[in-house]
N, C-alpha and C positions, 0 to 999 in steps of 0.2 A: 869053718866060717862061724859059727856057733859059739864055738871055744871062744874065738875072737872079740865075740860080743860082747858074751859075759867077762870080757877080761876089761874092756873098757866101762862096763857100768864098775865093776872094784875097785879101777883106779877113782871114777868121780866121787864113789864111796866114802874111800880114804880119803880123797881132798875136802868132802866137804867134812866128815868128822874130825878132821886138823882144823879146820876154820872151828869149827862147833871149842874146840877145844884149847886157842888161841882168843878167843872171846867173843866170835862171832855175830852177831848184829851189833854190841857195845862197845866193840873195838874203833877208838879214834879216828881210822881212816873211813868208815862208814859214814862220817857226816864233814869231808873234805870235798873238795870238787867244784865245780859250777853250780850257781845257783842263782837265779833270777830276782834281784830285790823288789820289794814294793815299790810301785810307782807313789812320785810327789803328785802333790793333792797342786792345783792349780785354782786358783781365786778363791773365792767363796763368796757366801751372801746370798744375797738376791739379785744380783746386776750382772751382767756381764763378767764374763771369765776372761780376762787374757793372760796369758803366759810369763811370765818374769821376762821383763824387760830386753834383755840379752841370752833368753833360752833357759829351759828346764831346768831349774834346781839351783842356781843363780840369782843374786840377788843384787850384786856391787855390779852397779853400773861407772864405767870410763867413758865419761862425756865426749864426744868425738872431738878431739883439737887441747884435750886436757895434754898436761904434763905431767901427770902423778902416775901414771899406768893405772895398776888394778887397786890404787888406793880410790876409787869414785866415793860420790855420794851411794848409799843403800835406799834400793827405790822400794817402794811396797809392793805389793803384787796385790795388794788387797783394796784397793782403792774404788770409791763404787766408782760404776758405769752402769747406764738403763741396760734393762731388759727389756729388747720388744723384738720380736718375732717377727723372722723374714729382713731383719738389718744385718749386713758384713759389715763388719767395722774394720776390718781389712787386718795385714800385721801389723804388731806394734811397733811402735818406735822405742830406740834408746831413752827418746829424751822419757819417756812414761814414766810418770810421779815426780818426775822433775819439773817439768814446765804444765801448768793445768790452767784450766777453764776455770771460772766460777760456777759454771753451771746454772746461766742464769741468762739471759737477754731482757734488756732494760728497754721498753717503748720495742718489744718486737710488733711486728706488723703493722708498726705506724705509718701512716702517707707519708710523712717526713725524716728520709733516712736520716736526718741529722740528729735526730731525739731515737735513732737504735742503736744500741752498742752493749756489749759483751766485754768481758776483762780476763785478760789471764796471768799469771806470774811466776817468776819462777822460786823455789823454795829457796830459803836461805842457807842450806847444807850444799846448797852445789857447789863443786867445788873450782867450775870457770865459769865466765860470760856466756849466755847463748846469745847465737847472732839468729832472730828470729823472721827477717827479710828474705820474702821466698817463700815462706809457709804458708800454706793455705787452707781457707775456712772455706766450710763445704754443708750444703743441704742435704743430705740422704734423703730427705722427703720433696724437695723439689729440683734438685743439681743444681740449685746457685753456688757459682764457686768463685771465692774473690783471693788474690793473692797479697799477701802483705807486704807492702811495699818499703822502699827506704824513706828517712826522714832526716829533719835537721836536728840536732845534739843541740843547737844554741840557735833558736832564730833571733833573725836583725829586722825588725819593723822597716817599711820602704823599701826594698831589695828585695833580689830574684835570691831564694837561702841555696846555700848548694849543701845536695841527700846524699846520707850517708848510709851503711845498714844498721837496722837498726839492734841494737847490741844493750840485752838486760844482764845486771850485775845478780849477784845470788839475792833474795829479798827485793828484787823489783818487781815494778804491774807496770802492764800495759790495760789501756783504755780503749776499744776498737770501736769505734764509730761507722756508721756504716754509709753514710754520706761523704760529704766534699766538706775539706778544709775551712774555715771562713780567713786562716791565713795563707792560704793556698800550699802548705806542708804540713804532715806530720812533725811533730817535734815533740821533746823532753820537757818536763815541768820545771821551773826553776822560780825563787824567790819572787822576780819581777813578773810571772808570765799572766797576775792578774790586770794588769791594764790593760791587755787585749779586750777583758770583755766592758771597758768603756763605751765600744763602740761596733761592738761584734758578739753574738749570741752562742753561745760555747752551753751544748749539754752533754754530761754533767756540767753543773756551772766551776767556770776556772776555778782555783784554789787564791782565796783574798790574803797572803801570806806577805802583802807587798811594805819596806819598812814603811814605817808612820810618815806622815808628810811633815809630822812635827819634830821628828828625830833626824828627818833631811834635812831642814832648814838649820838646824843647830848643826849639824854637822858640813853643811856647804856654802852656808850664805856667807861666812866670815864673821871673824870676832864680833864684829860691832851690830848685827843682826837684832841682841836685845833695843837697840834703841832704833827697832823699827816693829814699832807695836802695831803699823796696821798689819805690814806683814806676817808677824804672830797672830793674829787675829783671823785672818782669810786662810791660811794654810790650818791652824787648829782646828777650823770648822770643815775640812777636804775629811774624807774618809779614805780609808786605804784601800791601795789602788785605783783612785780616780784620780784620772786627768786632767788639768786643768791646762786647757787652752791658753787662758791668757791672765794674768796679773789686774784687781780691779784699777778700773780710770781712777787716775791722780798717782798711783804707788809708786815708789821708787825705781829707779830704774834698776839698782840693784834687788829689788823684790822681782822686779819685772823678766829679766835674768835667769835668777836662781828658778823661779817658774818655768821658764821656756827651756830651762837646761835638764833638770831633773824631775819635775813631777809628769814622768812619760814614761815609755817603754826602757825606750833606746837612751833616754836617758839613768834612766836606773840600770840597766846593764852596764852600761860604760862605769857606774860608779859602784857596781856591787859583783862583777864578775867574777872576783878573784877571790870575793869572799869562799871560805869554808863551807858555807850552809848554803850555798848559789845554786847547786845544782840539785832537782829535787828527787821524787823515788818513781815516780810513772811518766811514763811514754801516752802523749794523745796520738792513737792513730789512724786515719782516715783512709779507709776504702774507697771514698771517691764517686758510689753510685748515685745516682739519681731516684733510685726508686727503693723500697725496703729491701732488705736481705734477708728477713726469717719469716714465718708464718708468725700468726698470734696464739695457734696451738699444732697440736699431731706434728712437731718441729724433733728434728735429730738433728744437732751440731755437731760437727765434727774440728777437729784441728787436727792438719797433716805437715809431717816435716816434707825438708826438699826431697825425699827420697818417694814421699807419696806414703809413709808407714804415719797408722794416726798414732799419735800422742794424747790426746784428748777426746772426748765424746761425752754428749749428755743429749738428754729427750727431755720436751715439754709438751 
């Protein structure tokens, strides 16, 4: 038994003085094998950390409904978000660094949800439409939670509009209002859409983009329009985007006309729809409440896709 023993310490002897003399700890295969990489570094700053958009080590986000596969937009991972202690800000979403907040609420905690509103947009690297109807904005500090609804693409003054979802091109904003319509939809900004506030208090105030009333009348009243100077005269003095009811006593019937036809809403779309520059870059969109929707401070905003994953988040 003995014998035996010391015969197996000779052989491991011999094996290892062959390793020793094969090259032994320097030899190639000594640094083959399994080996655990360093983990990726996840956010940084001071805000919030969350995860690359689509998981660990990832960066090229494929918009959900895109056609390019893995050619997406590249979202950051670095984008701030607050830091405050004891907030879930739940998973992320795809859409993250694609569609964001400003990070800001305008008249938060006003008595008049119409003067609160928030903006978000989507960057202009993405590479489809988000259809952003269905998402919803959310209090972490009080659970107000409002969903965002459809709207109209083109409203028609006078009429019931019929809602669509609502669909940002890459380089679009939306304008979230936390109140009720004053035209009883959501809808898309376009050249004409400053007449509405004629007669209707729009905050932010509409965009005055609406063509001259002096460039209408040359362009609609008909040739012989020069030889009607009163009517040059009362339209040069209208400001863009006002309405004008009615043509003064004595004018031409054709002043009277050209008045009633196009210095309106509905008449300016009928006559500028198809233009090129008709259609503008932001969505108004109207939540609908009756009472505010954020605090005036100690506020965490959130934006969630349909799936319930935020995409956006900020503290005030």
């Amino acid at each position: 038994m003995e014998h035996d023993a010391w015969f197996f310490v000779g052989v491991f002897v011999f094996i290892f003085l062959l390793w020793i003399a094969t090259g032994g700890p320097t030899h190639p295969i000594s640094f083959t094998g399994p080996a655990l990489q360093a983990p990726q570094q996840l956010g940084g700053g001071t805000y919030l950390s969350f995860p690359r958009a689509l998981g660990i080590g990832g960066s090229d986000v494929s918009l959900p409904g895109s056609s390019t596969g893995g050619g997406g937009y590249s979202a950051s991972s670095n984008e701030p978000l607050p830091s405050l202690s004891g907030v879930d800000y739940g998973e992320p979403s795809p859409y993250r660094g694609i569609v964001s907040l400003s990070h800001g609420v305008s008249g938060a905690g006003s008595t008049d949800p119409r003067a609160e509103s928030l903006q978000l947009s989507v960057v202009s690297g993405a590479d489809v439409p988000v259809d952003i109807s269905g998402w919803t904005l959310e209090s972490e500090a009080t659970g107000n939670a409002a969903v965002i609804p459809k709207g109209t693409e083109t409203p028609t003054s006078g009429v019931v509009n019929a809602a669509q979802d609502i669909v940002l091109t890459p380089g679009m904003q939306a304008i979230i209002i936390s109140g009720q319509s004053p035209i009883g939809a959501s809808f898309r900004e376009n050249k004409c859409i400053g007449y509405f506030g004629s007669f209707q208090k729009f905050s932010p105030p509409l965009p005055d983009d609406c063509p001259s009333p002096s460039s209408e009348l040359a362009a609609f009243y008909g040739a012989t329009y020069v030889r009607d100077s009163g009517c040059i005269d009362f339209v040069n003095a209208l400001s863009r985007c006002q309405v004008a009811l009615s043509a003064p006593a004595g004018s031409t019937s054709a002043c009277q006309g050209f008045v009633a036809t196009y210095l309106n809403y509905n008449g300016c779309l009928t006559a500028h729809q198809n233009d090129a520059d008709f259609a503008g870059n932001a969505w108004r969109i109207y939540l609908g409440r009756t009472d505010s929707m954020w605090r005036t401070r100690n506020e965490v905003v959130k934006l969630l896709d349909k799936s319930g994953k935020t995409v956006d988040a900020f503290s005030y």
